[in-house]
N, C-alpha and C positions, 0 to 999 in steps of 0.2 A: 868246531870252528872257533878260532878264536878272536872274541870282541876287543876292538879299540877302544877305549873312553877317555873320556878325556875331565881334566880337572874343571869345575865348574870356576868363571870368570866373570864378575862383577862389573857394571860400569858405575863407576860414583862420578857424581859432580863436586869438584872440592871449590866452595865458594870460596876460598883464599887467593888459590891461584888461576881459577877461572875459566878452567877446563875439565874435561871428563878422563878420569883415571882409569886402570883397568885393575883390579882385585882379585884373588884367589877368592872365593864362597868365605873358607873355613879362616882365615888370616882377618877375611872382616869381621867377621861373628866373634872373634878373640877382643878385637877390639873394642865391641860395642857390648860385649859382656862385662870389661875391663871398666866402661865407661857408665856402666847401667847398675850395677851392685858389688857393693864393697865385696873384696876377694878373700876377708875374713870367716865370709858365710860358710856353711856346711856346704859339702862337693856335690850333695844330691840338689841344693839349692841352684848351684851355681850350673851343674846336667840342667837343670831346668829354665835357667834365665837364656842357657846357650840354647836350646832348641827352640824357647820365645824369639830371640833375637833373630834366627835362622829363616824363622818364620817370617817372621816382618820381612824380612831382603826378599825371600821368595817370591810373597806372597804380590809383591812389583811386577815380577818378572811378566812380559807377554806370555811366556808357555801357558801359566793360570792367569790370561786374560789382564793379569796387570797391564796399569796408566803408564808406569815409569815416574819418571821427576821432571815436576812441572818445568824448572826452574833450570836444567841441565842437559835440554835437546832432548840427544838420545839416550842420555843417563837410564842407570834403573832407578835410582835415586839418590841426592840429596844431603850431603853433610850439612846442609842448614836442617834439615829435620834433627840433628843431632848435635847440638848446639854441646859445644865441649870436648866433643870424639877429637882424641889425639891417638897417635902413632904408639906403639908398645912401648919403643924403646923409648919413649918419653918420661915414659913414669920412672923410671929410674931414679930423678932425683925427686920423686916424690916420695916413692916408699926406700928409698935408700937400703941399707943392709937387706932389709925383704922381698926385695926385688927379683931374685933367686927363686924364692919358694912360692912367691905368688903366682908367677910365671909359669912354672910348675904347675900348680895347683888351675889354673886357667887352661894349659895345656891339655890336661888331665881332662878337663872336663869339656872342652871341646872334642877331642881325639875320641872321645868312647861315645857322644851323641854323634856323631860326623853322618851329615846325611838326614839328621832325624828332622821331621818338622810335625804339627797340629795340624789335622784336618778336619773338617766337616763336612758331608756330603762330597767326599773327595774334592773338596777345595781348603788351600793353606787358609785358615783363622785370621782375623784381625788380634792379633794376640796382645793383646789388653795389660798390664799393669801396674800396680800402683807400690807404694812403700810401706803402709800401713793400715789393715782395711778398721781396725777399731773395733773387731767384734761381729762382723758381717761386712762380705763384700755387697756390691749394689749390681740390679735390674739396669741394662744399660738403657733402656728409655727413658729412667728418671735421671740421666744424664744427659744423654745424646735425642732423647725423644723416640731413637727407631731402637725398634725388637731384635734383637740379635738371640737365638735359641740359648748357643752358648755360650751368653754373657746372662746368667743366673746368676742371683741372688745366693749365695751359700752362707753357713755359718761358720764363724771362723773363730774356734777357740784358744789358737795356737800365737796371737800377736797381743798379746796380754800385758808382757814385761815386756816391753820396746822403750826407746830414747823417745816414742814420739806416741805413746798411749795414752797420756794427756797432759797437756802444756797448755801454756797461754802467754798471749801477743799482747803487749799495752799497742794500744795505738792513741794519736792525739786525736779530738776531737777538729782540727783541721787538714790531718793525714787523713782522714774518714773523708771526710770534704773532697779534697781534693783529688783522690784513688776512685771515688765513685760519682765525682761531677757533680756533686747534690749543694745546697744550702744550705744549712739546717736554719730554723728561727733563731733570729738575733735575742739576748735577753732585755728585759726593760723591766722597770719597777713594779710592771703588774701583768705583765705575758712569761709567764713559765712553762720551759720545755719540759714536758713530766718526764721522767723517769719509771716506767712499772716495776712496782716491788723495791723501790726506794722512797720516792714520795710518791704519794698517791691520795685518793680521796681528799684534795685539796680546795678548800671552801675558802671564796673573799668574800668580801663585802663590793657595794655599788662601785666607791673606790677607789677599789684594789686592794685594801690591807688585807694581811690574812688572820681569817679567822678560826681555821683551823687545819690540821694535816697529820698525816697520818704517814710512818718512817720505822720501814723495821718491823711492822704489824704493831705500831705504839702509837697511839693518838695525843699531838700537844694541839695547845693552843695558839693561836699567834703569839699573844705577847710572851706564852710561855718559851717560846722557842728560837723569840731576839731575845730573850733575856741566858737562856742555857750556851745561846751562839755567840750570844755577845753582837749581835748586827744592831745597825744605825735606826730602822724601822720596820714596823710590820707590812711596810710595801717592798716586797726583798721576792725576788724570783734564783734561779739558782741555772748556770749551765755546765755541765764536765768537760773537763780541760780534756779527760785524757778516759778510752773506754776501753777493760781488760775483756779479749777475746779466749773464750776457754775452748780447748781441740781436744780432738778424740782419734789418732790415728793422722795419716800423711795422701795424702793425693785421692783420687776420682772415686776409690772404690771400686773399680770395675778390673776384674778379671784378676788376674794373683796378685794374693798378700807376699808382696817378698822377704818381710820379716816371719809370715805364717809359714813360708816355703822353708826359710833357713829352721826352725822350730822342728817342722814336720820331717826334716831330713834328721836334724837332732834325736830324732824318736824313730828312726830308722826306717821311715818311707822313702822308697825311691823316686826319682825323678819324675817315672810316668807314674805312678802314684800322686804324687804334688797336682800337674798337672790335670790328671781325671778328675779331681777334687775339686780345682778352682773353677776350671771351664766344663761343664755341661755337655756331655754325649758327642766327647771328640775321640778322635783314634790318629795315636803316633804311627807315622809311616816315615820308612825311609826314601830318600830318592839318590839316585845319581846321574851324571852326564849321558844322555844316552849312547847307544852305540853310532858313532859320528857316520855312519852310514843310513843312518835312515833319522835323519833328522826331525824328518815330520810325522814321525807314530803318533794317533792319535788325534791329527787332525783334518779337519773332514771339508775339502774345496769342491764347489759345483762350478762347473766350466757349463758357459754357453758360448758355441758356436754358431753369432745370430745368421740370421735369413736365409734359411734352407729351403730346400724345393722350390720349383716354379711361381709361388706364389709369396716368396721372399722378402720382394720387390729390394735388391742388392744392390749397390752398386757396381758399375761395368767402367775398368778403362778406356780408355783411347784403344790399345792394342787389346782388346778383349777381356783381360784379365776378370773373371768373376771374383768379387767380393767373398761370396757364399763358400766358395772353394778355400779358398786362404783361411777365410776362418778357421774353416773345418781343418785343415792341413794342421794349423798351430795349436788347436784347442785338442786334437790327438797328440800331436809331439808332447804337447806339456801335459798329458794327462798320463804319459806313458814317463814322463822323467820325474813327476811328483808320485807315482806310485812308487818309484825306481826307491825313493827317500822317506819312504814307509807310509806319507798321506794317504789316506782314501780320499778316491775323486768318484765322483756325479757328473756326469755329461746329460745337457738335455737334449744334444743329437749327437749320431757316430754317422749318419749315412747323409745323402742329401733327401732331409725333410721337413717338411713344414711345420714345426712346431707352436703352434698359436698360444702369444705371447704369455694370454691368459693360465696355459696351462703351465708353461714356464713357473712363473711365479708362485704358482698352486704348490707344485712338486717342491720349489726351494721353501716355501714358508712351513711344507709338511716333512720337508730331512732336514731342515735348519743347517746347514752345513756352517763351518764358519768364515768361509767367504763364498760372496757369488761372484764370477765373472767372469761378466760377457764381452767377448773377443768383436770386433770390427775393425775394417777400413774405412777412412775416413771420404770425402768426396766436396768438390767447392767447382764454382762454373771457372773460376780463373784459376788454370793449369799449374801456376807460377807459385801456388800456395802449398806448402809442404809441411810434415813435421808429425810429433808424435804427442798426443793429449790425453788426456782422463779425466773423466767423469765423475763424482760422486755425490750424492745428497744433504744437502744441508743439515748437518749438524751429527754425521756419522764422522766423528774424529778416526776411530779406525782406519775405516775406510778411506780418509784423507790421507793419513801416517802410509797405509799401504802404496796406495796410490801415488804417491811421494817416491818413493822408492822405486816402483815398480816405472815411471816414467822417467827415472834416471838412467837406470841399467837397460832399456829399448833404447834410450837416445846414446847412450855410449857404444852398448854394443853396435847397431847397425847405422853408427853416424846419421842421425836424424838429430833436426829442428826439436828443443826440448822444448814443447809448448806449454808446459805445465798440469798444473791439475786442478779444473774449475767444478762447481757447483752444477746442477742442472737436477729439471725435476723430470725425467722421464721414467713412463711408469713401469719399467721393472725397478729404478735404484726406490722409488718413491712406496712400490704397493710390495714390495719384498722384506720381508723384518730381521732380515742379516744386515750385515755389512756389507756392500756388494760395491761395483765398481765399471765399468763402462770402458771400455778401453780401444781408445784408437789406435790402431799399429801407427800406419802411414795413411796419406793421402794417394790414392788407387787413380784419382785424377790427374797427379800430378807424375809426367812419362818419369822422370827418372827415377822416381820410388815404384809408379805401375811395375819399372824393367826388375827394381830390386825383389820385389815382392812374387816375381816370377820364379826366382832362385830358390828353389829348395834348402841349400843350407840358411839362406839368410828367414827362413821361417824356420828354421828351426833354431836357430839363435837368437828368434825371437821369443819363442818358448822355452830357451834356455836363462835369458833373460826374466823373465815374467818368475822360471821357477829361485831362480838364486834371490829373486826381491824378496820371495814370500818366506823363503831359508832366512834373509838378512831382516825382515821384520820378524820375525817368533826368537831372532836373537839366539843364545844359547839352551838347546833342548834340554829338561830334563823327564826321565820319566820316574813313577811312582814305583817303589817295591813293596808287593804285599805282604 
């Protein structure tokens, strides 16, 4: 058989022009390697910055549960997170004549990782890095405060001779002030800011004059020390204009040294070599597009078809219509057209049965599936009220984002009232610890949706509807190669 795939497609937010772009995977990851470490480095450095960077876009994406971009809708994410990302063909008048061969050499190094990304417990990495770790990278807790397994503490002998293994910053003593919001004490003829290990052990009298101090590990005496200084009196206090900051290395410390990387390649470790070294008990996998026929490998929906059996308590239209029946009808159509697209589905009824609600909830909290949801029709005493709604729990954004979606494509598809998508606490969305979702087709009160909901196609376009939302929220599939 032969599989379809398709090129993996980014969405960026570009905060300049204000809207969401759409990106090949590999054409971005060129640019943010271009943008992330000088293209001078060793090629195994630079294999390795490309599968960091690869990582980080992934690691957005819904397929692995990614947020996306706060800042971009439906972005995956963010060119404010990357403050500086230009276009390739920008640099040209940067690097002028080299423009050729870095290009090259960038090429190079995307084209042979293409695909690869960091995982841990088969999820992409937070993939960490910094410019220069100084001799040991750092414990991401004593940064961030939370334990991340593999962001370990390593030693790192390879960034030694770097432009940034130790320098130092004058700063003024009111840039100090100012950068950090503080005061410092003002000076006056007998309040002295001390300094440790420049003045020290400094004894006045009642006063103020001084009697004595200590500079240098040297002990003077007051008057000996207006007399060497040459100041007006022994009442003399002292404050720095100006304090030298001495560095040891470039950024957070956490996760690769990329002057250690450039080094380590230097010395003919490759790429995943670099990598296992920095980051702690990860394993490079590749992935690609999936096969565009089954979108949803790998993801796991529990349909409920609520109020079965006689003791249901359903609603009944005007002209008969049972509730219980339509459910059922659409939560098989859709469970048969998300299987079609490679999902596993969990139904918690096929037949008409009473399933007590209690057990419901029991079953989805014990498959965790990654979405629950429960199919109904809606009901109101004045007939005149129509439309289509959903339900979800306070503060499952998920569940909103789907929900969002999935009450678009019912009210387009079967020309229904878009009622939106509100809160509510009932207790499957409340005692279920997925993401779950509540979902009113139509209103079964009101006759001219009752007549619609009679129609067998127009229930199954509503199931076709439900599944295209759940394809258009998981975005573009990819899966894992082992």
């Amino acid at each position: 058989m032969n599989i379809q795939r398709e090129t993996i497609y980014i969405k960026l937010y570009d905060t300049y022009e204000k809207k969401v772009v759409t990106k090949p995977l590999e054409e971005l990851v060129k640019e943010l390697v271009a943008w992330s470490m000088p293209l001078s480095f060793h090629i195994a450095a630079l294999k390795s910055q490309s599968i960091i960077m690869r990582t980080t876009i992934v690691k957005r994406l819904k397929t692995f549960e990614g947020r996306g971009s706060a800042n971009g809708g439906k972005a995956d994410l963010s060119m404010e997170e990357f403050q500086g990302l230009m276009k390739l063909e920008e640099y040209e008048d940067i690097w002028g004549k080299d423009y050729p061969q870095k290009i090259k050499k960038l090429n190079e190094a995307v084209s042979h990782t293409e695909g690869m990304l960091i995982f841990f417990n088969n999820k992409p990495i937070d993939a960490r890095f910094h410019t220069v770790c100084g001799g040991s990278t750092e414990n991401s807790e004593n940064v961030d405060g939370n334990i991340v397994q593999y962001l370990r503490k390593v030693l790192c002998k390879y960034c030694q001779n770097t432009p940034y293994s130790f320098n130092h910053k004058d700063i003024a003593i009111k840039d100090v002030e100012k950068k950090l919001g503080v005061k410092f004490p003002k000076e006056t003829p007998v309040n002295t800011m001390e300094i440790s290990k420049i003045f020290y052990d400094v004894k006045r009298d009642e006063t103020g004059r001084m009697i004595s101090l200590k500079v240098g590990e040297k002990e003077f005496q007051g008057r000996q020390f207006v007399e060497l200084m040459e100041l007006n009196s022994t009442r003399f206090s002292w404050l720095p204009e100006t304090i030298r900051f001495f560095t040891r290395g470039k950024g957070d410390g956490v996760g690769l040294c990329q002057y250690g990387a450039n080094e380590m390649g230097s010395q003919g470790k490759t790429a995943e070599e670099i990598l296992k070294y920095y980051y702690t008990g990860i394993a490079i996998k590749k992935i690609e597009a999936k096969d565009i026929k089954n979108p949803l490998r790998g993801k796991t929906i529990m349909i409920d078809a609520a109020h079965g059996g006689e003791k249901g308590e359903d609603n009944v239209g005007l002209q008969g219509l049972r509730e219980k029946d339509v459910n059922l009808h659409i939560s098989l159509s859709l469970e048969r057209k998300l299987k079609e697209l490679g999902a596993t589905v969990l139904m918690t009824r096929r037949g008409d049965h009473d399933i007590p609600i209690t057990e419901r909830a029991d079953n989805a909290n014990k498959l965790l599936p990654n979405f629950f949801i429960s199919i109904h029709q809606n009901h109101f005493k004045h007939p005149s009220i129509s439309g289509t709604e959903i339900y979800y729990y306070r503060g499952d954004e998920e569940a909103k984002k789907l929900g969002e979606t999935i009450v678009d494509e019912i009210s387009a598809t079967i020309q229904t009232i878009n009622r939106g998508v509100k809160t509510a606490d009932f207790f499957l969305l409340r005692d279920i610890k997925v993401s779950s979702l509540h979902v009113e087709v139509a209103y079964i009160s009101n006759p001219q949706e009752e007549k619609l909901l009679m129609e067998e196609d127009a229930r199954e376009k509503v199931a076709e509807a439900i599944c295209n939302a759940i394809v258009k929220y998981y975005g573009y599939p990819l899966q894992i190669i082992e």
